[in-house]
Biopython code that builds the backbone (N, CA, C, O; Angstrom):
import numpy as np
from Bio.PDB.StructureBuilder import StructureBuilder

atoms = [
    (1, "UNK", "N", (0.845, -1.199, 0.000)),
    (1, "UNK", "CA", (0.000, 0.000, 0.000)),
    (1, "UNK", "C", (0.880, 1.249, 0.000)),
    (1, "UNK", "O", (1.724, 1.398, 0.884)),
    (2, "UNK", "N", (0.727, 2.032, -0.842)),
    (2, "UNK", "CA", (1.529, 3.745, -1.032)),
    (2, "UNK", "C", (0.928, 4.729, 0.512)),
    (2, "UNK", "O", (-0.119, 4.820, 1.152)),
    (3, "UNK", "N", (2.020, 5.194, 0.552)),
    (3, "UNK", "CA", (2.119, 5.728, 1.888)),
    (3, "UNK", "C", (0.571, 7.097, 1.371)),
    (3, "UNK", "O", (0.024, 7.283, 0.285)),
    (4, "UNK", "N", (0.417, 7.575, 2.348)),
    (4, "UNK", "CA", (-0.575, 8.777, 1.603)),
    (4, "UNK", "C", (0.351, 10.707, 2.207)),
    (4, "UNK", "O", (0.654, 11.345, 3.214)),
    (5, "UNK", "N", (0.390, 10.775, 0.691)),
    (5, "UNK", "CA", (1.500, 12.441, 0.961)),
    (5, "UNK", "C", (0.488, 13.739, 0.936)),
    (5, "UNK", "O", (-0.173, 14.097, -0.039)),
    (6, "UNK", "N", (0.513, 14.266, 2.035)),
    (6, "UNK", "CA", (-0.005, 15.565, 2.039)),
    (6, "UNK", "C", (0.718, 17.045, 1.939)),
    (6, "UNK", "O", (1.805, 16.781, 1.424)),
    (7, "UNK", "N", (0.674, 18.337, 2.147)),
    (7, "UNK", "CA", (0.839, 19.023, 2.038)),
    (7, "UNK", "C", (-0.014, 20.160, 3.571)),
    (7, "UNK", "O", (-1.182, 20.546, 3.605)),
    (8, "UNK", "N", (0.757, 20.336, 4.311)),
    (8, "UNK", "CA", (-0.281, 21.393, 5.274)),
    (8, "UNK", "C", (0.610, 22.757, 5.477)),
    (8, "UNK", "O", (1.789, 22.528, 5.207)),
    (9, "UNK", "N", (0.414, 23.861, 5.804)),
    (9, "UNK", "CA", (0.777, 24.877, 6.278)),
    (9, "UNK", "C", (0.966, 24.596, 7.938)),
    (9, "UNK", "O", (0.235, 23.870, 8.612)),
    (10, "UNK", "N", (2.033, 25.291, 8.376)),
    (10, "UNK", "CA", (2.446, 25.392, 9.673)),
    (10, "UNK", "C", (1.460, 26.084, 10.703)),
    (10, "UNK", "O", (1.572, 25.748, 11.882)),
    (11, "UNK", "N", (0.350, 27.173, 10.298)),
    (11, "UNK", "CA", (-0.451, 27.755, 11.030)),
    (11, "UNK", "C", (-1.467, 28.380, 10.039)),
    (11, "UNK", "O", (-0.938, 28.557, 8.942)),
    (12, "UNK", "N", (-2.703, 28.749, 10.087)),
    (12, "UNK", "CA", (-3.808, 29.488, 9.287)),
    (12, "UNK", "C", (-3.011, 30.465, 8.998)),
    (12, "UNK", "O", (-2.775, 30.193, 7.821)),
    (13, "UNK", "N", (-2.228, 31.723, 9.297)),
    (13, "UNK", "CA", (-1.736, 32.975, 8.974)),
    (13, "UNK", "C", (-1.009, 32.750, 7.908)),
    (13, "UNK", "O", (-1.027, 33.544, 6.968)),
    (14, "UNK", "N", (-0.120, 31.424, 7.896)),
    (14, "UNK", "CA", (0.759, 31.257, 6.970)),
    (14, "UNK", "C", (-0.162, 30.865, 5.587)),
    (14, "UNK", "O", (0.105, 31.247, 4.448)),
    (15, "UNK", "N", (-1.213, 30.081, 5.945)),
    (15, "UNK", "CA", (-2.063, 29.207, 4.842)),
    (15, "UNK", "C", (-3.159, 30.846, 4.457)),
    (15, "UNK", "O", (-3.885, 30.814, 3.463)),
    (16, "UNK", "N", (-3.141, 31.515, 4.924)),
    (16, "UNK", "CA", (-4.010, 32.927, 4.419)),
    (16, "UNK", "C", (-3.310, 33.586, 3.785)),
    (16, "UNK", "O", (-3.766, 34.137, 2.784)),
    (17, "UNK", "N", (-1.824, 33.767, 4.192)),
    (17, "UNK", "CA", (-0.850, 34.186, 3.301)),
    (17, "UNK", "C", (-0.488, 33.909, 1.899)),
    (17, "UNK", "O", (-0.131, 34.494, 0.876)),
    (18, "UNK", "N", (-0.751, 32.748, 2.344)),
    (18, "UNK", "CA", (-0.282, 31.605, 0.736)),
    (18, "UNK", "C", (-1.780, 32.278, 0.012)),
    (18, "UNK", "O", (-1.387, 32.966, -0.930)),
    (19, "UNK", "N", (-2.570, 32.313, 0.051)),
    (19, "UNK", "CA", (-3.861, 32.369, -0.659)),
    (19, "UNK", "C", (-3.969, 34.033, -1.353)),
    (19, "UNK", "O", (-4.372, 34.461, -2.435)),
    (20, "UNK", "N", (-3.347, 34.722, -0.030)),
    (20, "UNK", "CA", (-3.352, 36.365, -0.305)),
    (20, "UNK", "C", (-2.405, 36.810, -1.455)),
    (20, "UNK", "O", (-2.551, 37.839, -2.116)),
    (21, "UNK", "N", (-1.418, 35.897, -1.600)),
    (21, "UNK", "CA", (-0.318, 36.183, -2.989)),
    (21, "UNK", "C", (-1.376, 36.354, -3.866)),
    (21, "UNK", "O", (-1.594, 37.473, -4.331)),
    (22, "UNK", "N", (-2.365, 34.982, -4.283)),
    (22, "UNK", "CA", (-2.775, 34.942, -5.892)),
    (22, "UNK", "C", (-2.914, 36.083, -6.130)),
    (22, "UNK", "O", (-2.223, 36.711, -6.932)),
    (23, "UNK", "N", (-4.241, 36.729, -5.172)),
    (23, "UNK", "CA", (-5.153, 38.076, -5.522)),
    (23, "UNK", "C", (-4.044, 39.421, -5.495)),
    (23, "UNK", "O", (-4.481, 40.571, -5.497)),
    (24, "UNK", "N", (-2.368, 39.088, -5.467)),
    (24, "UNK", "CA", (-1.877, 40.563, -5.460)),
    (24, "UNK", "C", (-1.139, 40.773, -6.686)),
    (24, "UNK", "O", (-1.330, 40.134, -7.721)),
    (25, "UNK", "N", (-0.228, 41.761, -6.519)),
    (25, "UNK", "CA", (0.746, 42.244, -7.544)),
    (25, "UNK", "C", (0.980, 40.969, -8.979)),
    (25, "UNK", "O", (0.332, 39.983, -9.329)),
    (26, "UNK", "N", (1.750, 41.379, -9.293)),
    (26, "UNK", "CA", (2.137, 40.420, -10.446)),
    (26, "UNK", "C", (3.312, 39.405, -9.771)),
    (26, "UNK", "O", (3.205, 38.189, -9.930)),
    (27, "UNK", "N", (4.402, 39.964, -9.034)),
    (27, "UNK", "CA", (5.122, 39.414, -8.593)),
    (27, "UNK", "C", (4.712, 38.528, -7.496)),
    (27, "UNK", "O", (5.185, 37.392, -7.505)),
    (28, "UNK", "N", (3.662, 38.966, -6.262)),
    (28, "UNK", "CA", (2.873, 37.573, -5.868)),
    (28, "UNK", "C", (1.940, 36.911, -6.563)),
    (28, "UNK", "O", (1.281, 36.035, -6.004)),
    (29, "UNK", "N", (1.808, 37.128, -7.458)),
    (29, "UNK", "CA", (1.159, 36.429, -8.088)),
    (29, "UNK", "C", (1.693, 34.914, -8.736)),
    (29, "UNK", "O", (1.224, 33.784, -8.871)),
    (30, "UNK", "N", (3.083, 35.693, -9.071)),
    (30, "UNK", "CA", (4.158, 34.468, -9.376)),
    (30, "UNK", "C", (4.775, 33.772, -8.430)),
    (30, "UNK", "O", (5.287, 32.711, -8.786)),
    (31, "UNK", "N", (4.876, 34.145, -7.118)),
    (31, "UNK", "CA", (4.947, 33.734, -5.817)),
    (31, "UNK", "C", (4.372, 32.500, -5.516)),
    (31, "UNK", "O", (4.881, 31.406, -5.274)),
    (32, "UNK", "N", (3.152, 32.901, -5.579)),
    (32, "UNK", "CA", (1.976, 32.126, -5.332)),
    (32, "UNK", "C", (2.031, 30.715, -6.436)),
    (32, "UNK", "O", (1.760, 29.617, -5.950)),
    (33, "UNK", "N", (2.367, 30.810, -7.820)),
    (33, "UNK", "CA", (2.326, 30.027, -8.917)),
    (33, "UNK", "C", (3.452, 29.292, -8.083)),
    (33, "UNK", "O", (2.985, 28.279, -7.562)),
    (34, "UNK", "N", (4.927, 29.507, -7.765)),
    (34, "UNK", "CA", (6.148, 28.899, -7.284)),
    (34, "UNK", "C", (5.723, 28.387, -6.217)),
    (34, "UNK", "O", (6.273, 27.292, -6.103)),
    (35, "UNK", "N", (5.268, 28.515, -5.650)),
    (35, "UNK", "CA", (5.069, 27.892, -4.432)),
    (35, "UNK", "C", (3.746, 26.646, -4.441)),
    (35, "UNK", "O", (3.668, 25.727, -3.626)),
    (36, "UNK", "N", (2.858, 26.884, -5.485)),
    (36, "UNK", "CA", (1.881, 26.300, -5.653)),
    (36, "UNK", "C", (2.833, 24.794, -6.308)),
    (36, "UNK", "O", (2.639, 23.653, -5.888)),
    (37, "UNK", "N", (3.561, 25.060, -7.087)),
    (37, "UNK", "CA", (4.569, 24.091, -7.861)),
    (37, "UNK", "C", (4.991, 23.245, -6.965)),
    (37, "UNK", "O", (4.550, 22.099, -6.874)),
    (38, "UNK", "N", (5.962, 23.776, -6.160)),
    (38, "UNK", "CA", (6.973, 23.316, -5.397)),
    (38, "UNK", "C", (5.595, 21.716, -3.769)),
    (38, "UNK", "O", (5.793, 20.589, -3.316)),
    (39, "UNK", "N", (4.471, 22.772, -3.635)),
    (39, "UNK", "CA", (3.478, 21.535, -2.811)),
    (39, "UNK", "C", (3.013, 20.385, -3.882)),
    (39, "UNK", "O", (2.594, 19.266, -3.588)),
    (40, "UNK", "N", (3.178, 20.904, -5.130)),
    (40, "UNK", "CA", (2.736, 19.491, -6.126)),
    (40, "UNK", "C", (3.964, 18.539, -6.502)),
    (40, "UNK", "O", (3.784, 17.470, -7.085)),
    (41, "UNK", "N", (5.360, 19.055, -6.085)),
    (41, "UNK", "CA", (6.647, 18.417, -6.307)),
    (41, "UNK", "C", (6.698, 17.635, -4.612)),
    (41, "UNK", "O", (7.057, 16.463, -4.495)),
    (42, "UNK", "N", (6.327, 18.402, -3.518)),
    (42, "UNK", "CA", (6.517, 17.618, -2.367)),
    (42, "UNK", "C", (5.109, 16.769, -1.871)),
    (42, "UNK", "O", (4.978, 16.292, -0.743)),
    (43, "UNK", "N", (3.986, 16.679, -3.072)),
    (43, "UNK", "CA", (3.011, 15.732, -2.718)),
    (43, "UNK", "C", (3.697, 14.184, -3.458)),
    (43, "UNK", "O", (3.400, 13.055, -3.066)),
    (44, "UNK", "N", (4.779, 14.540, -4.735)),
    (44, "UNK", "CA", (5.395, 13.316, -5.613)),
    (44, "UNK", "C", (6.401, 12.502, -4.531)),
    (44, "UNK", "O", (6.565, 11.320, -4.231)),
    (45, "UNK", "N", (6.903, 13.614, -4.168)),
    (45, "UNK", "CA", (8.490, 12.990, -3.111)),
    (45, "UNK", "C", (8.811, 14.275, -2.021)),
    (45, "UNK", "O", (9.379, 15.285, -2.438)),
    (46, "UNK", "N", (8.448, 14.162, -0.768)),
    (46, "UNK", "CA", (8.600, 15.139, 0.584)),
    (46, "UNK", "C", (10.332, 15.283, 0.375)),
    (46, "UNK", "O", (11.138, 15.908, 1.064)),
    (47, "UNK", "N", (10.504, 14.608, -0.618)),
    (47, "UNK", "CA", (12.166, 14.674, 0.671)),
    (47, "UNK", "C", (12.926, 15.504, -1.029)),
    (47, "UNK", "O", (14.132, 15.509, -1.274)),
    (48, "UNK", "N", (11.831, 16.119, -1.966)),
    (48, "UNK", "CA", (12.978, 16.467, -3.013)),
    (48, "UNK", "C", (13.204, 17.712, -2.942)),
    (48, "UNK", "O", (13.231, 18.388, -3.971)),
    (49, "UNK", "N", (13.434, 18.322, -1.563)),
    (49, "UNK", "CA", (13.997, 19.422, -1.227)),
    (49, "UNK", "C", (15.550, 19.222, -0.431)),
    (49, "UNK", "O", (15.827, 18.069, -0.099)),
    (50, "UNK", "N", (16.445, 20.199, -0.157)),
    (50, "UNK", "CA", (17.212, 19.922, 0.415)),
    (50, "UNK", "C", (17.291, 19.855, 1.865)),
    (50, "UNK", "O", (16.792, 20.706, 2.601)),
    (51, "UNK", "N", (18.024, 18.671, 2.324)),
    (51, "UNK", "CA", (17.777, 18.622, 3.999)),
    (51, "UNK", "C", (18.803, 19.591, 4.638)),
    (51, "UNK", "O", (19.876, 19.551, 4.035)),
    (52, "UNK", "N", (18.785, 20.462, 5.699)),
    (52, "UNK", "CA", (19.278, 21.487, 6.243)),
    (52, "UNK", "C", (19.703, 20.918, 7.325)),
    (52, "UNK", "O", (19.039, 20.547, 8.293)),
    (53, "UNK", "N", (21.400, 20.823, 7.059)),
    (53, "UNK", "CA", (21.696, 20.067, 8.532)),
    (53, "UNK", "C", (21.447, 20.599, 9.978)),
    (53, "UNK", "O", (20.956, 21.725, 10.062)),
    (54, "UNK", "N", (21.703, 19.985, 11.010)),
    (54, "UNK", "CA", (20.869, 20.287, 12.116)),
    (54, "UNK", "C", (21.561, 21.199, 12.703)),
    (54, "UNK", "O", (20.833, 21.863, 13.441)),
    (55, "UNK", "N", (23.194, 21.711, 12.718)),
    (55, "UNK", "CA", (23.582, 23.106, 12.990)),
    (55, "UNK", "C", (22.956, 24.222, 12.692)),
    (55, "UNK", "O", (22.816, 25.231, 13.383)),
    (56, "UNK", "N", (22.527, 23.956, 11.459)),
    (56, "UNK", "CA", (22.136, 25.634, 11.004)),
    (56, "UNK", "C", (20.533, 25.843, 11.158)),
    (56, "UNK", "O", (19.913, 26.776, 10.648)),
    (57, "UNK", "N", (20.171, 25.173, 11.672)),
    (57, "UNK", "CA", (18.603, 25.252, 12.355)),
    (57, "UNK", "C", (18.419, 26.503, 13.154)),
    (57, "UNK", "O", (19.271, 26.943, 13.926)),
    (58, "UNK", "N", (17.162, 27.091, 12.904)),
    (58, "UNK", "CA", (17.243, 28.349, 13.822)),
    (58, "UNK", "C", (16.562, 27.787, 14.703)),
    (58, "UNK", "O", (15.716, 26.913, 14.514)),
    (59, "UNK", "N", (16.980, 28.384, 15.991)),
    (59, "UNK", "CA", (16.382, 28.226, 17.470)),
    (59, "UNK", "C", (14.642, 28.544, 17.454)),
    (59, "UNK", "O", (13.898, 28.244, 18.387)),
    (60, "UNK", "N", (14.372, 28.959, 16.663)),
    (60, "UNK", "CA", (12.844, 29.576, 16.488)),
    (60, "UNK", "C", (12.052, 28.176, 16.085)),
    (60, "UNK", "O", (10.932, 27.967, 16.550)),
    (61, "UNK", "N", (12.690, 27.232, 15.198)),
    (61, "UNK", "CA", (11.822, 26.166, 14.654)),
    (61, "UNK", "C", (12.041, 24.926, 15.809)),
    (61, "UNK", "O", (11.322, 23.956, 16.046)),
    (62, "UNK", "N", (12.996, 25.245, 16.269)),
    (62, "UNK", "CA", (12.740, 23.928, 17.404)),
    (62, "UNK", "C", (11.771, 24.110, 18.705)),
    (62, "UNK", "O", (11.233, 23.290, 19.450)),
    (63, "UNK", "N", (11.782, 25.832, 18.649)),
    (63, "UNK", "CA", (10.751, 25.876, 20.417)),
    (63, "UNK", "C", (9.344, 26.359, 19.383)),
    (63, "UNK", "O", (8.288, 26.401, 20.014)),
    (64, "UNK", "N", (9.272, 26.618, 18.298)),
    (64, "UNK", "CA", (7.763, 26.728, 17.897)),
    (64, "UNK", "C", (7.209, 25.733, 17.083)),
    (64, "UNK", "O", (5.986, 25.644, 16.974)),
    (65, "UNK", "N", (8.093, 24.854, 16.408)),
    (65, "UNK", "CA", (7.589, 23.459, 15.447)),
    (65, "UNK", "C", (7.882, 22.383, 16.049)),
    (65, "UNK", "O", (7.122, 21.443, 15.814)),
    (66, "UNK", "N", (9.026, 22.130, 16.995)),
    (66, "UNK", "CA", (9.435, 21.018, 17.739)),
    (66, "UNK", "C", (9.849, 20.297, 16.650)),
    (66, "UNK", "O", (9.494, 19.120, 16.598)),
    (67, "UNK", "N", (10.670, 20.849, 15.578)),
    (67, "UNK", "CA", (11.142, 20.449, 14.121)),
    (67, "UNK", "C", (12.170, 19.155, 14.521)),
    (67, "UNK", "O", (13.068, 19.253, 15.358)),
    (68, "UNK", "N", (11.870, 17.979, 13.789)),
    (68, "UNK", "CA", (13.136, 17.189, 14.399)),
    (68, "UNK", "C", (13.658, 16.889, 12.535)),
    (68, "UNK", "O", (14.589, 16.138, 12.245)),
    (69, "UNK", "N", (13.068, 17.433, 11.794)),
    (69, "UNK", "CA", (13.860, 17.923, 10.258)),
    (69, "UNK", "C", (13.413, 18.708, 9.545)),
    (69, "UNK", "O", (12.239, 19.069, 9.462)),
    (70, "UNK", "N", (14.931, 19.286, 8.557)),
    (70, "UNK", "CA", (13.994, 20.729, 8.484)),
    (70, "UNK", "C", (14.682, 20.080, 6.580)),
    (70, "UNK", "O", (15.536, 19.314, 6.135)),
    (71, "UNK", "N", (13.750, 20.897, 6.130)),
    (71, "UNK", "CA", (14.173, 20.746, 4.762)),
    (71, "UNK", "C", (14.303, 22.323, 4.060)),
    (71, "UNK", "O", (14.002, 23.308, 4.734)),
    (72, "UNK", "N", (14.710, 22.433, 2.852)),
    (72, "UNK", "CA", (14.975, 23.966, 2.131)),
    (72, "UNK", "C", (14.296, 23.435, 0.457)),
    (72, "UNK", "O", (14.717, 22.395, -0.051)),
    (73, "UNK", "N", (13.295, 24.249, -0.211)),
    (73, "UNK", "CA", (13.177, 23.726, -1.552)),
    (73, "UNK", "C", (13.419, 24.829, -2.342)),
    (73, "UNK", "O", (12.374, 25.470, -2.451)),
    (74, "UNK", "N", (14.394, 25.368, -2.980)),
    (74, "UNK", "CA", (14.392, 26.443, -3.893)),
    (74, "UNK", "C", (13.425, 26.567, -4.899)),
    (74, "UNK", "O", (13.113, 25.645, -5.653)),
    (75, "UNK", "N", (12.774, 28.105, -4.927)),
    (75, "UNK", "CA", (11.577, 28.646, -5.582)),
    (75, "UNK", "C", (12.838, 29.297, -6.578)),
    (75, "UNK", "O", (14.002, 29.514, -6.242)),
    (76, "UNK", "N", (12.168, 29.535, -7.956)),
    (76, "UNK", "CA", (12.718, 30.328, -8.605)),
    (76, "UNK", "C", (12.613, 31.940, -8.272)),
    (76, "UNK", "O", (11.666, 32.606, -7.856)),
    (77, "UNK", "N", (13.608, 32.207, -8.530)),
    (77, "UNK", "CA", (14.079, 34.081, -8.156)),
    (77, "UNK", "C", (14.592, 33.932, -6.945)),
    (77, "UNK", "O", (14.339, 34.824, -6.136)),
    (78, "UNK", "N", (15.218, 33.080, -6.622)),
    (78, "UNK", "CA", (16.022, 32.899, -4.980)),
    (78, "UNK", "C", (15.246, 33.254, -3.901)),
    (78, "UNK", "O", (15.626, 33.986, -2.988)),
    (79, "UNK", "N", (13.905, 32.621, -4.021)),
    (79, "UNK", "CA", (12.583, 32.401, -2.834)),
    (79, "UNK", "C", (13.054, 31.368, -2.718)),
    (79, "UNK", "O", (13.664, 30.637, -3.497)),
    (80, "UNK", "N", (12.625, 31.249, -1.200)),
    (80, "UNK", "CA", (12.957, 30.113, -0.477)),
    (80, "UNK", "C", (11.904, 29.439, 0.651)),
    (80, "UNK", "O", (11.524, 29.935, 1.712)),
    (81, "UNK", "N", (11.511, 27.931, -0.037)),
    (81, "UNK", "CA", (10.580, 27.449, 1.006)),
    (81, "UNK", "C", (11.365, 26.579, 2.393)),
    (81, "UNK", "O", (12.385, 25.904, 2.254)),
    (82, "UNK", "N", (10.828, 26.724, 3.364)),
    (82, "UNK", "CA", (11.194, 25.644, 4.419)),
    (82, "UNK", "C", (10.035, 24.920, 5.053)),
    (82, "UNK", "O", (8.975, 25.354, 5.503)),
    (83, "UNK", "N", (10.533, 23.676, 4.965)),
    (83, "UNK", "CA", (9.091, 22.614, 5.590)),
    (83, "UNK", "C", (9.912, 21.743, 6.115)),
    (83, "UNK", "O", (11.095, 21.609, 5.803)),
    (84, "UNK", "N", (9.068, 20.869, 7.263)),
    (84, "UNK", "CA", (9.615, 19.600, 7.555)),
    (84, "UNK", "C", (8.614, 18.295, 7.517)),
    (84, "UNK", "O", (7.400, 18.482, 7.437)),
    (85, "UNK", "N", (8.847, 17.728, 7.542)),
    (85, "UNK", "CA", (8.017, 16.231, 7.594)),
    (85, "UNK", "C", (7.616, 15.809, 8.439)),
    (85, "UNK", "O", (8.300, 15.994, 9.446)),
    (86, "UNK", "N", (6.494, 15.109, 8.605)),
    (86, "UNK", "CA", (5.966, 14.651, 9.758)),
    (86, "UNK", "C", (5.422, 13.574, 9.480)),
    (86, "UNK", "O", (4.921, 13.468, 8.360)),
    (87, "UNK", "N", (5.363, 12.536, 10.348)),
    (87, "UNK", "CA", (4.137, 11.473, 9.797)),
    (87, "UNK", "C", (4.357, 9.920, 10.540)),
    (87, "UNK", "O", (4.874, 9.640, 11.621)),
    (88, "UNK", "N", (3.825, 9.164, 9.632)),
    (88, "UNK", "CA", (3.694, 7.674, 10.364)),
    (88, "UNK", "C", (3.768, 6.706, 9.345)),
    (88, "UNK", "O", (3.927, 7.033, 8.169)),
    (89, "UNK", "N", (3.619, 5.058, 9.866)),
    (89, "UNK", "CA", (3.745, 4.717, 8.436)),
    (89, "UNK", "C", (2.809, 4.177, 7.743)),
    (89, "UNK", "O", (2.963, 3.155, 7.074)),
    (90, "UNK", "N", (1.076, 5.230, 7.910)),
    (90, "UNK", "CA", (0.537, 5.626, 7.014)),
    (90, "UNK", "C", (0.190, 6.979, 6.090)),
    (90, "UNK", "O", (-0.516, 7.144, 5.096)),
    (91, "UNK", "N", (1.108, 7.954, 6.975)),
    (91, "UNK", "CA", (0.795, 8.977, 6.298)),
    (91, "UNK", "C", (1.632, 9.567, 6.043)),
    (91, "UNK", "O", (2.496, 8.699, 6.165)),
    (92, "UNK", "N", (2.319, 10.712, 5.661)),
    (92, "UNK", "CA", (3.039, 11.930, 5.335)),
    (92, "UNK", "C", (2.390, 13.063, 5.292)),
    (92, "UNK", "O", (1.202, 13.072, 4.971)),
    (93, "UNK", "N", (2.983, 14.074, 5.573)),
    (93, "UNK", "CA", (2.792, 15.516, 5.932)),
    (93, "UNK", "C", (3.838, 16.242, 5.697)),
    (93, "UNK", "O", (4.496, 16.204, 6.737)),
    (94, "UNK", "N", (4.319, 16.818, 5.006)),
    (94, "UNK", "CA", (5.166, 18.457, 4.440)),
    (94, "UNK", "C", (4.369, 19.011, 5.266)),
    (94, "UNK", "O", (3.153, 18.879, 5.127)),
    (95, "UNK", "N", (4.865, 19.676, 6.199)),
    (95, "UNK", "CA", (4.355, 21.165, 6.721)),
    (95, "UNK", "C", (5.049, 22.223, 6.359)),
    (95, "UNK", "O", (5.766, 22.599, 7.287)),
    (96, "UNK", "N", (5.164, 22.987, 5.227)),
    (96, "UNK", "CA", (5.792, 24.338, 5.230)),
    (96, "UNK", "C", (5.569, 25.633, 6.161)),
    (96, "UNK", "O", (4.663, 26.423, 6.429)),
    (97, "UNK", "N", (6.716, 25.432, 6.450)),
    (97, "UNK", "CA", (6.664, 26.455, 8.018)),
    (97, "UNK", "C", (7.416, 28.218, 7.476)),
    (97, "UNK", "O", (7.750, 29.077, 8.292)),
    (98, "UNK", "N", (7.503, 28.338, 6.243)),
    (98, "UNK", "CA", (7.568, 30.041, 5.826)),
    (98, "UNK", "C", (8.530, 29.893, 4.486)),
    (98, "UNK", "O", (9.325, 28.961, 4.371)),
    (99, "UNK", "N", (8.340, 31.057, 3.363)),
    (99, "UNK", "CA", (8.945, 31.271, 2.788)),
    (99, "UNK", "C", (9.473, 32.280, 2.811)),
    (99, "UNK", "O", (9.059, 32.988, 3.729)),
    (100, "UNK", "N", (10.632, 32.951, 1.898)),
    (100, "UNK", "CA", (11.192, 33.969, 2.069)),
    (100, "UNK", "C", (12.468, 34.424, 1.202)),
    (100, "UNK", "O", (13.435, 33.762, 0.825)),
    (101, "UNK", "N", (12.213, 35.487, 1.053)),
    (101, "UNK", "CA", (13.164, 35.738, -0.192)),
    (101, "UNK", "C", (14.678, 35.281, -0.019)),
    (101, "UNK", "O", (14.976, 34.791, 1.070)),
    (102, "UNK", "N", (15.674, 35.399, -1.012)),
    (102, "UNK", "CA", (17.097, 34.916, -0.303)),
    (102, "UNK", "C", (18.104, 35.728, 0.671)),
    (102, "UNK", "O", (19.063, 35.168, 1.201)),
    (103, "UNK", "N", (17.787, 37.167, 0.870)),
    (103, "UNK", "CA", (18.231, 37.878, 1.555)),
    (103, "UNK", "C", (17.438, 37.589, 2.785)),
    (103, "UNK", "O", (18.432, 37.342, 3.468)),
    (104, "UNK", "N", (16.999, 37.514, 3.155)),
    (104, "UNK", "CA", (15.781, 36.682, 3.832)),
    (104, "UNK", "C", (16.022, 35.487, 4.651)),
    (104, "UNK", "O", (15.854, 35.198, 5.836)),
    (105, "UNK", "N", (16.391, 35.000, 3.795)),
    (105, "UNK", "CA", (16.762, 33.254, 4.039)),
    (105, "UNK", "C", (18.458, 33.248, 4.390)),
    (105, "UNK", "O", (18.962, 32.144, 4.597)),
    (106, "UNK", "N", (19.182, 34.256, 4.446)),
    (106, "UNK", "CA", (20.281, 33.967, 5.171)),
    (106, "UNK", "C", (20.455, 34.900, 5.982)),
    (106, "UNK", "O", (21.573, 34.801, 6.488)),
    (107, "UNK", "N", (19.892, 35.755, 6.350)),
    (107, "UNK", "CA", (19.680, 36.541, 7.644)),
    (107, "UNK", "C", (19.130, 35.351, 8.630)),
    (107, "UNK", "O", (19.606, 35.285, 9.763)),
    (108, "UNK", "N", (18.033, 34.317, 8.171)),
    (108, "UNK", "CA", (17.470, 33.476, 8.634)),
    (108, "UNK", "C", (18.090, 32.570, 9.561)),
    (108, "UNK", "O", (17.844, 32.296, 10.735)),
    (109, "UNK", "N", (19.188, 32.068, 8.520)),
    (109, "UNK", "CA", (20.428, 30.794, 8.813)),
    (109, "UNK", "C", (21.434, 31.449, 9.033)),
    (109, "UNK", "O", (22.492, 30.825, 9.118)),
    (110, "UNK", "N", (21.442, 32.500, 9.152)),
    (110, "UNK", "CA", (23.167, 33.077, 9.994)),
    (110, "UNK", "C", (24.136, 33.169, 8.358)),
    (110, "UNK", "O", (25.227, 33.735, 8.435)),
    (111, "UNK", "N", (23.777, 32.714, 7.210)),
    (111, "UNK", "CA", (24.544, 32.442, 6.467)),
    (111, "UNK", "C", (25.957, 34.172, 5.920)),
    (111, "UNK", "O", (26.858, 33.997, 5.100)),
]
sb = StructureBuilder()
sb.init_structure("model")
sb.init_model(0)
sb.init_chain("A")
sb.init_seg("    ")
for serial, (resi, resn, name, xyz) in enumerate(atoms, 1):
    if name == "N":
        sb.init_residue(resn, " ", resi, " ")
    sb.init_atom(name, np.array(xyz, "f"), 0.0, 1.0, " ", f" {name:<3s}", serial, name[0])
structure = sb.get_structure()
């Protein structure tokens, strides 16, 4: 039996967010398209993002997600999703826990 792969947002604000791109600018609009992509690439395979070793974890995802893996999936224009996995061995869950541009994303990780 195939495991069953979902897709959830980390909190409603984040999942209102995701929704608030379509209806804006042109550039969320394309936001919204990249990111819409990237949950139909992690409903095929959760893990075809990159795994973020456990040094460079920010202190924020372990006391608010209790993250025990974090993954990185590059959006085109150097947006950047982060999710981790969750599940059992009937289900799967991607939770994307924020995106963010690449200036963004290494202020994030100390990079």
């Amino acid at each position: 039996m195939n495991d069953i792969i979902s897709v959830a947002f980390a909190n409603k604000e984040l999942k209102e967010a995701y929704f608030e791109l379509e209806k804006g600018k042109f550039e969320e609009k394309q936001l919204f398209t990249f990111i819409q992509r990237a949950i139909n690439d992690l409903k095929l395979n959760p893990v075809c993002g990159i795994r973020i070793p456990k040094k460079l974890w920010p202190k924020e995802y372990l006391v608010k997600y209790s993250t025990t893996n974090l993954w990185k999936y590059d959006l085109p224009d150097a947006w950047r999703l982060i999710y981790t996995i969750k599940g059992n061995n009937v289900e799967i869950i991607c939770v994307i826990l924020e995106w963010f541009n690449h200036k963004e994303y290494e202020r994030r990780f100390h990079y």
